[in-house]
N, CA, C and O atoms as a printed pandas DataFrame, in Angstrom:
     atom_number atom_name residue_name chain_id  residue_number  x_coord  y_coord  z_coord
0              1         N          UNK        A               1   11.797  -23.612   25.812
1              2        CA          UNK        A               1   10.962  -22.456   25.524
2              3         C          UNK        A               1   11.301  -21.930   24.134
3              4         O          UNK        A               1   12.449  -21.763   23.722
4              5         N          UNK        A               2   10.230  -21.696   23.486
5              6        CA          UNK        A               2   10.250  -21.333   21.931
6              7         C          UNK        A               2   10.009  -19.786   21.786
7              8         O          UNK        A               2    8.923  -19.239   21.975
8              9         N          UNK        A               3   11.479  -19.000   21.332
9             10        CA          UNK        A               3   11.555  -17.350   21.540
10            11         C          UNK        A               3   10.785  -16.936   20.178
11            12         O          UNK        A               3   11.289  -16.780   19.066
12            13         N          UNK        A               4    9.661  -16.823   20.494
13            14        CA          UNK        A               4    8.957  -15.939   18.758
14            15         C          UNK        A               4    9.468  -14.378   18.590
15            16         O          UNK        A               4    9.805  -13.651   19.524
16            17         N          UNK        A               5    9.450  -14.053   17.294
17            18        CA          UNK        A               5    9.726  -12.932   16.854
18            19         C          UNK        A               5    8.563  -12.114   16.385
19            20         O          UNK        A               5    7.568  -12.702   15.961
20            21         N          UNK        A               6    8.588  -11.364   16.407
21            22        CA          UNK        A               6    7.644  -10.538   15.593
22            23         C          UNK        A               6    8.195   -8.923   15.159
23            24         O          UNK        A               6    8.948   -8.220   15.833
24            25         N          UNK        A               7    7.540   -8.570   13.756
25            26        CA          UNK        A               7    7.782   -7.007   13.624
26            27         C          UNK        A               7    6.793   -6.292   13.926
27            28         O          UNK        A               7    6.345   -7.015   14.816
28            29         N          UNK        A               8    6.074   -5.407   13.882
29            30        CA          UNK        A               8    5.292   -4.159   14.271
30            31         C          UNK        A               8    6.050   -2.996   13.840
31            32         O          UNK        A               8    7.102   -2.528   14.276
32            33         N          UNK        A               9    4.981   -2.481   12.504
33            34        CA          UNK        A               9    5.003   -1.325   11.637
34            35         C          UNK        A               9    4.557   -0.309   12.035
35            36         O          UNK        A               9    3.372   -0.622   12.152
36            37         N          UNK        A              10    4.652    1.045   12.441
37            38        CA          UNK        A              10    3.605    2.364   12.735
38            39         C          UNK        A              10    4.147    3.274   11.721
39            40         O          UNK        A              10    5.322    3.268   11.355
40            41         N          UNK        A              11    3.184    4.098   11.264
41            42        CA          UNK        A              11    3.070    5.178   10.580
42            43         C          UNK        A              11    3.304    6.229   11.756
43            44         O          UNK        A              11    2.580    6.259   12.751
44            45         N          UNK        A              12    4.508    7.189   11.527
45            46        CA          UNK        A              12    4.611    7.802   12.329
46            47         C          UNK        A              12    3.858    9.476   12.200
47            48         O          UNK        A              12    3.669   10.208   13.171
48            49         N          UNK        A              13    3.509    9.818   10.760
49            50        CA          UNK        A              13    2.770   10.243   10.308
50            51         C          UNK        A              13    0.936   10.346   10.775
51            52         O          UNK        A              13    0.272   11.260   11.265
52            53         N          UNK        A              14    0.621    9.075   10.383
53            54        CA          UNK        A              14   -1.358    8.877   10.794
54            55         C          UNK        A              14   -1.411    8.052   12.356
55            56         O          UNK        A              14   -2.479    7.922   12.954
56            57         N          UNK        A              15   -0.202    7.567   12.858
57            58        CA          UNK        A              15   -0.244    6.305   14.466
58            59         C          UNK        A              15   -0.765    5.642   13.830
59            60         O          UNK        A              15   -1.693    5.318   14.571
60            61         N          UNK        A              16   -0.964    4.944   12.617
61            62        CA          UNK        A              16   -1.780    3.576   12.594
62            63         C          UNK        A              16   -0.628    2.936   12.149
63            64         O          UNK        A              16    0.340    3.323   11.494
64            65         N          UNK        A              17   -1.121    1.266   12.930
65            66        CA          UNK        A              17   -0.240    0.520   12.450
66            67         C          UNK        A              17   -0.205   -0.367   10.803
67            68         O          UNK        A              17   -1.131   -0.995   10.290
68            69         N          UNK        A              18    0.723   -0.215   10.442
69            70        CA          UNK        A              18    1.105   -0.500    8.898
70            71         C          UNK        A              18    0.919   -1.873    8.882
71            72         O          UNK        A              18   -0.079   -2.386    8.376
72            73         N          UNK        A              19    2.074   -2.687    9.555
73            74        CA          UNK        A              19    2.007   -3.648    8.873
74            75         C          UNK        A              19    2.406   -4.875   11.289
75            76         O          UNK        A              19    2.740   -4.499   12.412
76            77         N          UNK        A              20    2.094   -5.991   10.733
77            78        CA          UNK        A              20    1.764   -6.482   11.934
78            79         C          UNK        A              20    2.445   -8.244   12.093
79            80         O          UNK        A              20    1.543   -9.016   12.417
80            81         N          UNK        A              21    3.686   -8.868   11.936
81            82        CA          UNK        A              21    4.302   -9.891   10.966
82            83         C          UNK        A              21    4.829  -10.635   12.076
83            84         O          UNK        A              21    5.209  -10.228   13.174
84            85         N          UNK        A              22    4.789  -11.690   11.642
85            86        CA          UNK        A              22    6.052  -13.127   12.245
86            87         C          UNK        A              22    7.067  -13.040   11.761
87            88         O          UNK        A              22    7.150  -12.163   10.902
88            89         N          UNK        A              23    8.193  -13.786   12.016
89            90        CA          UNK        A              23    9.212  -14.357   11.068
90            91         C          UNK        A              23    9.091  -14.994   10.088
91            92         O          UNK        A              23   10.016  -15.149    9.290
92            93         N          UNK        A              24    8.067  -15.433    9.961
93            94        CA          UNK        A              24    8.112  -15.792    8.234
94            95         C          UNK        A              24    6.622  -14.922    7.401
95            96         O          UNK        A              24    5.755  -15.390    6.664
96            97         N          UNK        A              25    6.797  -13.789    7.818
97            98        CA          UNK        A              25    5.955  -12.923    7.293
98            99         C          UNK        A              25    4.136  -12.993    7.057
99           100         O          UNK        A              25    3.433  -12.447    6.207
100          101         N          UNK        A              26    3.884  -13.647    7.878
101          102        CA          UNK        A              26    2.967  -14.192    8.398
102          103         C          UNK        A              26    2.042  -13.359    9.296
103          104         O          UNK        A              26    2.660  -12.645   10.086
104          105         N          UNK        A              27    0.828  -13.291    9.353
105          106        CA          UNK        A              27    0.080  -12.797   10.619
106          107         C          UNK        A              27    0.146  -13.648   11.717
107          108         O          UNK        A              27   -0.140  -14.845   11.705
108          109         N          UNK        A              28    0.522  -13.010   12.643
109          110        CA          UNK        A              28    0.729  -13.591   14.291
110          111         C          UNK        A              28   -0.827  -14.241   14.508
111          112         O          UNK        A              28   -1.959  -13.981   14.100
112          113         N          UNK        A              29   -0.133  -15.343   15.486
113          114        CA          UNK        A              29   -1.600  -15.882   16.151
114          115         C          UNK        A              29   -1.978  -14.979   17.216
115          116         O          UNK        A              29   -2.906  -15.382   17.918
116          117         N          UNK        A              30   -1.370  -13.605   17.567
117          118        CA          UNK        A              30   -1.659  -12.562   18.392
118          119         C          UNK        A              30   -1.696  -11.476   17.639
119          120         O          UNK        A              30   -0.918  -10.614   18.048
120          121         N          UNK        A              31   -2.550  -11.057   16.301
121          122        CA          UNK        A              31   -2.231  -10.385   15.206
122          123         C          UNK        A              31   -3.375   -9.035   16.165
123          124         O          UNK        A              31   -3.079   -7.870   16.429
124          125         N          UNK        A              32   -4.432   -9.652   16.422
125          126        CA          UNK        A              32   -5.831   -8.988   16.849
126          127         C          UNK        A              32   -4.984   -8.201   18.383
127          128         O          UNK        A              32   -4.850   -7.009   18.660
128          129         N          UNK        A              33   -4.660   -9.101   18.931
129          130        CA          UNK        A              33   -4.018   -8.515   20.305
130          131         C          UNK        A              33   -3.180   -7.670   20.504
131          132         O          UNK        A              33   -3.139   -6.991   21.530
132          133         N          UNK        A              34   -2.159   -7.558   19.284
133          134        CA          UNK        A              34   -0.821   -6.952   19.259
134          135         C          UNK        A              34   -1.409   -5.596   18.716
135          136         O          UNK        A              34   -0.908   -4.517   19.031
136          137         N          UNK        A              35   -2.598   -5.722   17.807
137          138        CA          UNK        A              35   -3.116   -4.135   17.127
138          139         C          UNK        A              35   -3.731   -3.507   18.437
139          140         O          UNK        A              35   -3.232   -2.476   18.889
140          141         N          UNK        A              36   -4.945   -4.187   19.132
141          142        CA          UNK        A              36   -5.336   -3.611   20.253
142          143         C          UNK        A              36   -4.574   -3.135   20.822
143          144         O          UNK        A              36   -4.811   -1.949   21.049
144          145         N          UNK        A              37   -3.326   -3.657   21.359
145          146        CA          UNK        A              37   -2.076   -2.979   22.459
146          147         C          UNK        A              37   -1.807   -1.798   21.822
147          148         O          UNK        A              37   -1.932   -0.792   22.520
148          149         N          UNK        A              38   -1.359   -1.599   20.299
149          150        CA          UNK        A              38   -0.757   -0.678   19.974
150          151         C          UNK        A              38   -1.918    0.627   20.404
151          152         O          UNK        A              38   -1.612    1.651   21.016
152          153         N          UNK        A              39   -2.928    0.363   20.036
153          154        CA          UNK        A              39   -4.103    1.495   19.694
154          155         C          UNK        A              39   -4.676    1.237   21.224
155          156         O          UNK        A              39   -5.710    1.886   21.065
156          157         N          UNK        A              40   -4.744    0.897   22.212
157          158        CA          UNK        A              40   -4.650    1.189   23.197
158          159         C          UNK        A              40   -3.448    2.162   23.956
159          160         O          UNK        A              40   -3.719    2.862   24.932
160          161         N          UNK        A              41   -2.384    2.106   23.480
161          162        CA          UNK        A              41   -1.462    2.873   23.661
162          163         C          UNK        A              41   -0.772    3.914   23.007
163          164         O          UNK        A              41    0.343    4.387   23.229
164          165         N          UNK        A              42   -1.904    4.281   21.890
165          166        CA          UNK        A              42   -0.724    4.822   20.731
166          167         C          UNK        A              42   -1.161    6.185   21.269
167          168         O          UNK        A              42   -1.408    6.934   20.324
168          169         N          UNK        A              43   -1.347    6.780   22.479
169          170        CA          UNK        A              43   -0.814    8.317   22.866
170          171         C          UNK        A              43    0.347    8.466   23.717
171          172         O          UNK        A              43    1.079    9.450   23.825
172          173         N          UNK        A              44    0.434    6.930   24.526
173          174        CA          UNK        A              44    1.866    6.523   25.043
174          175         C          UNK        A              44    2.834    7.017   24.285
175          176         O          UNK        A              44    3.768    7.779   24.531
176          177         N          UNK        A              45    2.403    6.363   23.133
177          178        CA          UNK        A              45    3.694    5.919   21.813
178          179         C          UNK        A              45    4.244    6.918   21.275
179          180         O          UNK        A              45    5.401    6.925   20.856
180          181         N          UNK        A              46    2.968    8.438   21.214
181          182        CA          UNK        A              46    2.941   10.092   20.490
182          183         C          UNK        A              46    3.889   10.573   21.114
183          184         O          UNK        A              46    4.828   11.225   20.656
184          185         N          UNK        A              47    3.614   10.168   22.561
185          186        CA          UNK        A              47    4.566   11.419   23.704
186          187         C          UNK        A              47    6.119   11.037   23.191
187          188         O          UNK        A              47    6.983   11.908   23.099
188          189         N          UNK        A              48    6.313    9.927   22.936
189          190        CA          UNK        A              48    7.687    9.089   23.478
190          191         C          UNK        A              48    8.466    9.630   21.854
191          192         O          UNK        A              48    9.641    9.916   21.628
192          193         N          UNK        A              49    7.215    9.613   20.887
193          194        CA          UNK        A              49    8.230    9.938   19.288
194          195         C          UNK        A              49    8.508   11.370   18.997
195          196         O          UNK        A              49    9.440   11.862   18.361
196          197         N          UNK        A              50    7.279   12.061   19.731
197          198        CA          UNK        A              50    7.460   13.902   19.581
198          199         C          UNK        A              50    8.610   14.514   20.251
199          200         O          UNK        A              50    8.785   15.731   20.188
C-alpha cells in the first residue's frame, strides 16, 4: 500500500482554501475533491478554530 501525502492551506482570515499540494508540490489527483470537502465543511472547521 502506497501512503500519499498531501498539504491543505486555509486562510484563517476569508475560510478559503489557499493552496491544495502533493509531495512534490503538485495538484492532487483529488485536487477537485479535497476543495469540495473543505467547503463542504468549512463551518465545521469555523467552530473548531474560534
Amino acid at each position: 500500500m502506497r501512503l500519499l501525502q498531501r498539504s491543505l492551506e486555509v486562510s484563517l482570515e476569508t475560510m478559503k482554501v489557499i493552496q491544495c499540494r502533493d509531495l512534490q508540490n503538485r495538484n492532487t489527483e483529488y485536487h477537485e475533491r479535497i476543495i469540495a470537502l473543505v467547503h463542504r465543511n468549512i463551518k465545521q472547521i469555523q467552530s473548531r478554530v474560534a
